[in-house]
C-alpha positions in Angstrom: 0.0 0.0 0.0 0.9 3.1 -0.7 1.5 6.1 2.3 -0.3 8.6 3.0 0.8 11.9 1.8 2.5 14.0 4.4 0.3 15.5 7.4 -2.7 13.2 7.3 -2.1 10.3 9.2 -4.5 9.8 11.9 -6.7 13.1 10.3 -10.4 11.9 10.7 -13.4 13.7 8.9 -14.9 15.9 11.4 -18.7 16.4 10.9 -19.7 20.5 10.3 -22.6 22.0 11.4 -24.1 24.7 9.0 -24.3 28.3 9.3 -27.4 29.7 10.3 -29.0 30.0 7.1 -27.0 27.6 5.3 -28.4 25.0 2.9 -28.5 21.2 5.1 -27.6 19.3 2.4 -25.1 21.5 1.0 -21.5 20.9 1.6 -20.0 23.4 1.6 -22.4 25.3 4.0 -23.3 27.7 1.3 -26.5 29.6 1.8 -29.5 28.7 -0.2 -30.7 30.3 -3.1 -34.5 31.9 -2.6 -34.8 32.0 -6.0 -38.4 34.0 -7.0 -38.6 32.7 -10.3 -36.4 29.5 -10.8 -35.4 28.6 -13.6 -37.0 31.5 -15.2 -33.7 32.8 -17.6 -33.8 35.0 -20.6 -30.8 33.9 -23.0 -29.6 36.0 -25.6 -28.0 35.6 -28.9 -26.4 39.2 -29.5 -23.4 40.1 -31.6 -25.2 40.9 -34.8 -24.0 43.9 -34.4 -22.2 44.1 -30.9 -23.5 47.3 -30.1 -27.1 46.0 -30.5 -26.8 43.1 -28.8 -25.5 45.7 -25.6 -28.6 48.0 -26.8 -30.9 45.3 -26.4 -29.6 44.3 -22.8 -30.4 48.0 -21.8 -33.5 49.0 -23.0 -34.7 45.6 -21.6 -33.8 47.1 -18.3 -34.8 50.4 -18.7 -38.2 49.2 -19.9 -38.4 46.8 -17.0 -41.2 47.9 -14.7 -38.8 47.4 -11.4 -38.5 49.1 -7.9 -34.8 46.9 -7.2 -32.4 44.9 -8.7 -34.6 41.6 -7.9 -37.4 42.8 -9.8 -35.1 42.9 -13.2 -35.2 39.5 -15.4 -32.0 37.5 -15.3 -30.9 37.0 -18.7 -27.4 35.6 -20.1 -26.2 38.0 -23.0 -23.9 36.1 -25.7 -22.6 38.6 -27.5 -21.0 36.7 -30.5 -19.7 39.1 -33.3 -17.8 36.1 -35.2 -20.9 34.9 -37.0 -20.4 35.4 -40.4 -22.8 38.6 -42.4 -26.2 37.5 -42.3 -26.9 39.5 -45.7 -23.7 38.2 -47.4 -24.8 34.5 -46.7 -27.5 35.2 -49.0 -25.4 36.0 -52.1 -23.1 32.8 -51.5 -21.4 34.0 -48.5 -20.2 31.7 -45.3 -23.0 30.5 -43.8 -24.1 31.7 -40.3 -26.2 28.7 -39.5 -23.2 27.2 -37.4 -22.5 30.0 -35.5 -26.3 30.5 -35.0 -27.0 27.2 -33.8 -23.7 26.6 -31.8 -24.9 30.1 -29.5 -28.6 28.9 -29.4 -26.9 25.5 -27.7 -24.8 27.8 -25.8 -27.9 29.5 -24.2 -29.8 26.4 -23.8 -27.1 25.0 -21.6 -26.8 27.9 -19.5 -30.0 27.3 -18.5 -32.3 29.9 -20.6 -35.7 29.0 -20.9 -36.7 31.6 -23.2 -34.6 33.4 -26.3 -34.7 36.7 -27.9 -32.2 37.1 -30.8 -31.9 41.0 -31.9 -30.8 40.7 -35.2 -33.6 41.0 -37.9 -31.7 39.5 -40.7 -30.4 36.3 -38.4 -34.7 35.5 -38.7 -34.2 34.1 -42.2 -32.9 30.7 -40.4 -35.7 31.0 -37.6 -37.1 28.0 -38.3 -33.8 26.2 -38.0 -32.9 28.0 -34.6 -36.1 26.9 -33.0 -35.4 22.9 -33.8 -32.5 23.3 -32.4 -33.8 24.4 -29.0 -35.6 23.3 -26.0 -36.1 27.1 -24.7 -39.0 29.0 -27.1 -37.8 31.3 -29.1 -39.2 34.2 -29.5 -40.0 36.3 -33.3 -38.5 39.7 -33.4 -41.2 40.6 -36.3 -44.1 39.2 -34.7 -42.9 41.9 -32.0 -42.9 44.5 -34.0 -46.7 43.4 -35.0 -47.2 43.4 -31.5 -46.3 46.4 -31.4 -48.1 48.5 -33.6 -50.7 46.9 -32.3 -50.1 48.6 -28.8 -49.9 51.9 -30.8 -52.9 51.5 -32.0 -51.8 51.0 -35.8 -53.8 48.0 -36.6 -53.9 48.6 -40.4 -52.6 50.8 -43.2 -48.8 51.2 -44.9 -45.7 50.9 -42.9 -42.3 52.0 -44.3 -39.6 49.3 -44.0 -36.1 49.8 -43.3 -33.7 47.1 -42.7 -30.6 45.3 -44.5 -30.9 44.6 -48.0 -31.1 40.9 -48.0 -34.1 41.5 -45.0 -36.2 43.4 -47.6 -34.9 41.8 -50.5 -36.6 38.3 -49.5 -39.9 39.9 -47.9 -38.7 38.7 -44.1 -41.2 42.0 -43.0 -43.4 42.0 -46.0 -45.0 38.3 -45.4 -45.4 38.8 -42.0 -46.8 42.6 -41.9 -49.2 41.1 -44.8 -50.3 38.0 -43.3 -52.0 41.1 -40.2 -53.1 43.1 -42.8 -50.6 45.6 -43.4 -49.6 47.2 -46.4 -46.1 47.7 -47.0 -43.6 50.6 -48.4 -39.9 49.6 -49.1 -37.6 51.4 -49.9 -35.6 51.2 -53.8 -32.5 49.2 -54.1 -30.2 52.6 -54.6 -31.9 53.8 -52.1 -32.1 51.0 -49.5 -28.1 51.0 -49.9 -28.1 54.9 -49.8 -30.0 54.9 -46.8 -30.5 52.0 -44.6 -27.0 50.5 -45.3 -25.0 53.6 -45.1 -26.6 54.2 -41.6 -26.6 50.6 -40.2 -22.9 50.0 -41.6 -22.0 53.8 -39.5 -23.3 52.2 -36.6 -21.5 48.6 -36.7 -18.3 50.7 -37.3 -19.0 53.0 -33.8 -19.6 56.1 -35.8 -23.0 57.2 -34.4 -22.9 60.3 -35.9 -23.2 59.5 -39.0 -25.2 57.2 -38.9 -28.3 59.2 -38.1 -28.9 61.4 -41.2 -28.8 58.9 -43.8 -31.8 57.1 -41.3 -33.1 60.3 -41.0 -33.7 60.6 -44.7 -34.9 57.3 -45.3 -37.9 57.8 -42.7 -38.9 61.0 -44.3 -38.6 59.6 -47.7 -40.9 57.0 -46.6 -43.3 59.0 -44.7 -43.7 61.0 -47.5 -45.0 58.0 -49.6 -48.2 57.5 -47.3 -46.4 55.2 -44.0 -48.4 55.7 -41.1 -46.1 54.3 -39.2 -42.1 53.0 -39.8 -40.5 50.1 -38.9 -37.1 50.3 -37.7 -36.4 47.1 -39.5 -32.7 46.4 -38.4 -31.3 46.1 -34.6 -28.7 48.7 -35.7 -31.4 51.0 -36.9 -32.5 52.5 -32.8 -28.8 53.2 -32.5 -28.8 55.2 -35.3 -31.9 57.2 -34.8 -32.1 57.8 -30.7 -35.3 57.9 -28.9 -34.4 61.5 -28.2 -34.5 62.9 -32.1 -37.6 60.6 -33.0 -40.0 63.5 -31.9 -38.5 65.5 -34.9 -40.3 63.1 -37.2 -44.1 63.7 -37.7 -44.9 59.7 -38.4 -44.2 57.3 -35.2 -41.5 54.6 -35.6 -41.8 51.0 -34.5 -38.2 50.0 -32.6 -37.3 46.4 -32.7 -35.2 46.2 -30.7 -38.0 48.0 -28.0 -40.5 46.0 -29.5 -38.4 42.6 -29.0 -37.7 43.8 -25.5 -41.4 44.2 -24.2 -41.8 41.0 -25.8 -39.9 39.3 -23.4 -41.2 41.4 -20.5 -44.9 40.7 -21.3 -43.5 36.9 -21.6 -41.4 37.2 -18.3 -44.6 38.5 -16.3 -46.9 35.8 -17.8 -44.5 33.1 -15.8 
């Protein structure tokens, strides 16, 4: 047999009691967990842009009706900027499906029992993304239906903006159609004048200029007959603040806002 290493002859295992307020059947004495809503996590698949993925995690909060910390929904954030353009993918580019899937088994694992992905264009492989998961996940566009319906706006023409390849294969158009919408998108000059110049300012931390090439694109919109326009890109609120949205005379549906009351109506159904 082999000895004992140094120091622990004769050592016997001495019985603890636990802390006052300690778990029993814990260990290490640790003190339990009263956890309000157990197993109740948000996960999130960010990164498409960074910056949105951040923008979503705050305006979840600040939208959160809360009095303390406890009152805020517990969420895991993965903020994964290394999956490949979702708009070049559709003209032959690396697909993102991979990456997509590999962070939606990322949150599962961490325990999320419901999903919110703020990336419009990353909705072209939602059907893929919810086989892959045990946790719902929930539709960023369907929000923004939700949305306009909480406006109010429950029919008429709403402006699109959003990456090419999002308006390019109708990801807005079917669903705004299927409620009854009517839909005004933009030109393909003008799409890539507009929506791209603003949303590729923003993924390149240049929020300044990213707002008047926006700014134009809602205005040219508006002045086509949109009662209302959608903010069709997660880069899109960044680029146009809640601040400067009063300047505009037709009301803008946010998704990322619209994603994040989403989760809170959700979150207080539990």
């Amino acid at each position: 047999m082999g000895q004992r290493p140094p120091g622990l002859e004769g050592r016997r295992r001495r019985h603890r009691t636990p802390r006052p307020g300690a778990d029993p059947h814990s260990e290490t004495g640790v003190p339990a967990v009263n956890d309000a809503h157990p197993g109740c996590y948000l996960g999130i698949l960010g990164g498409m842009g960074p910056m949105a993925g951040a923008a979503f995690a705050l305006r979840l909060a600040a939208l959160t009706p809360a009095d303390r910390d406890q009152d805020h929904i517990p969420a895991v954030l993965l903020n994964d900027p290394r999956v490949p353009d979702r708009t070049a993918a559709t003209r032959g580019g690396e697909d993102p499906l991979p990456y997509l899937l590999r962070g939606i088994r990322f949150l599962n694992d961490s325990g999320a029992r419901l999903i919110a992905i703020p990336c419009n264009t990353a909705h072209l492989w939602y059907e893929q993304m919810v086989q892959a998961s045990r946790a719902p996940v929930l539709h960023i566009i369907e929000s923004v239906v939700e949305d306009l319906h909480r406006r109010g706006i429950r029919e008429g023409r709403i402006g699109l903006m959003g990456t090419e390849a999002t308006l390019r294969l109708g990801l807005y158009q079917r669903t705004l159609e299927r409620h009854g919408y009517e839909c005004i998108v933009p030109s393909e000059d003008e799409q890539v004048a507009y929506c791209t110049k603003s949303i590729l300012a923003v993924k390149a931390n240049r929020l300044a200029e990213a707002y008047e090439p926006a700014a134009a694109c809602v205005r040219l919109l508006e002045s086509r007959g949109a009662v209302a326009v959608a903010l069709g890109c997660t880069e899109l609120p960044l680029a146009i603040p809640h601040d400067r949205r009063m300047e505009f005379d037709v009301p803008m549906t946010d998704s990322i806002d619209a994603l994040a009351l989403a989760v809170i109506q959700r979150y207080q159904a539990e």
